[in-house]
N, C-alpha and C positions, 0 to 999 in steps of 0.2 A: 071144325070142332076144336074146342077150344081143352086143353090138359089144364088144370087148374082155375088159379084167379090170375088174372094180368097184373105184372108189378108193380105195386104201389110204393112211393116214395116213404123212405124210412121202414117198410118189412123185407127182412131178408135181407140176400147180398152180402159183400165182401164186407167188413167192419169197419167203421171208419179210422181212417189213417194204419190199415193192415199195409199198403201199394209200399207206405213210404216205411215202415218199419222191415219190411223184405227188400226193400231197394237199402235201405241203412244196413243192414247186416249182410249184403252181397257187397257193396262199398268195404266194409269192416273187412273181409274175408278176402278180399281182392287184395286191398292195403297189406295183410298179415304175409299174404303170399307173395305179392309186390316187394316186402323190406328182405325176405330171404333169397329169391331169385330173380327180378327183375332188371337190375343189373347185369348178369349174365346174357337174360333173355335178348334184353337190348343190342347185347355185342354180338349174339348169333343171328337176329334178325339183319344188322346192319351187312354183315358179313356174306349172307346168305341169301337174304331179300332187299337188297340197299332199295329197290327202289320203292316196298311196300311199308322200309322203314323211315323212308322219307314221306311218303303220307300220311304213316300215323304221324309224326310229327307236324307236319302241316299244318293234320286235322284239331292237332291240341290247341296250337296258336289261335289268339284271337281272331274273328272278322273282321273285329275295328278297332282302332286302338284311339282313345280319346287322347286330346294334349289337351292339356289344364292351363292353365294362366300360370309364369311361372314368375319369377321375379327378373330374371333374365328378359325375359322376352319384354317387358319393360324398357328395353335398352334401346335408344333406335338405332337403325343401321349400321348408319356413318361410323357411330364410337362403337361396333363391336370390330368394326372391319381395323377401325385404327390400335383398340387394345389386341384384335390379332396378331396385325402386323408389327406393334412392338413386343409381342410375346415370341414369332418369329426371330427379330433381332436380336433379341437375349438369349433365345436357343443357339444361335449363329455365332454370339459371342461367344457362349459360356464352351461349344463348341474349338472355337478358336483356341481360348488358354488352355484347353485338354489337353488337344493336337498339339500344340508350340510349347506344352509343358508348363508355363508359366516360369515364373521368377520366385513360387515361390513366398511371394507376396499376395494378400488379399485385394482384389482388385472389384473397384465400385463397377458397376456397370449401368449405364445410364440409355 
């Protein structure tokens, strides 16, 4: 036995775009209460659930995280490995005249 007529596309049912205008104003209301306590909330869950509040955060984190082309990576190997290691050098230098004080004088560093 059948109660009515069998649903036809386009009579009756939820409205269109009703799903996302009740997901848009639970989003709105979450945020409103998110800028007053959620802060907080963060430091008691950390505190009191570290290890539930290490899954939410997990859970936010992306699946996959895409790398783009960058212009760096353009570089080949060899010259990053070598502007490392003289970037290295110049740390060690500039290092050096800290410790030893210096003279005092501006000193090139090559």
């Amino acid at each position: 036995m059948t109660i009515g007529k069998p649903f036809q596309k386009g009579e009756g049912g939820r409205p269109k775009g009703a799903r996302n205008k009740i997901w848009t104003a639970f989003l709105n209301d979450a945020l409103d209460e998110w800028k007053v306590s959620g802060r907080d909330c963060l430091k008691i869950m950390a505190k009191e659930e570290p290890s539930k509040f290490v899954q939410v955060i997990a859970g936010l984190a992306p699946k996959e995280i895409e790398i783009t082309q960058t212009p760096i990576m353009e570089i080949p190997d060899d010259e990053l490995i070598q502007i490392r290691d003289h970037l290295r050098r110049r740390i060690e230098q500039e290092r050096a005249l800290l410790d030893g004080g210096g003279d005092g004088i501006t000193k090139t560093l090559n």
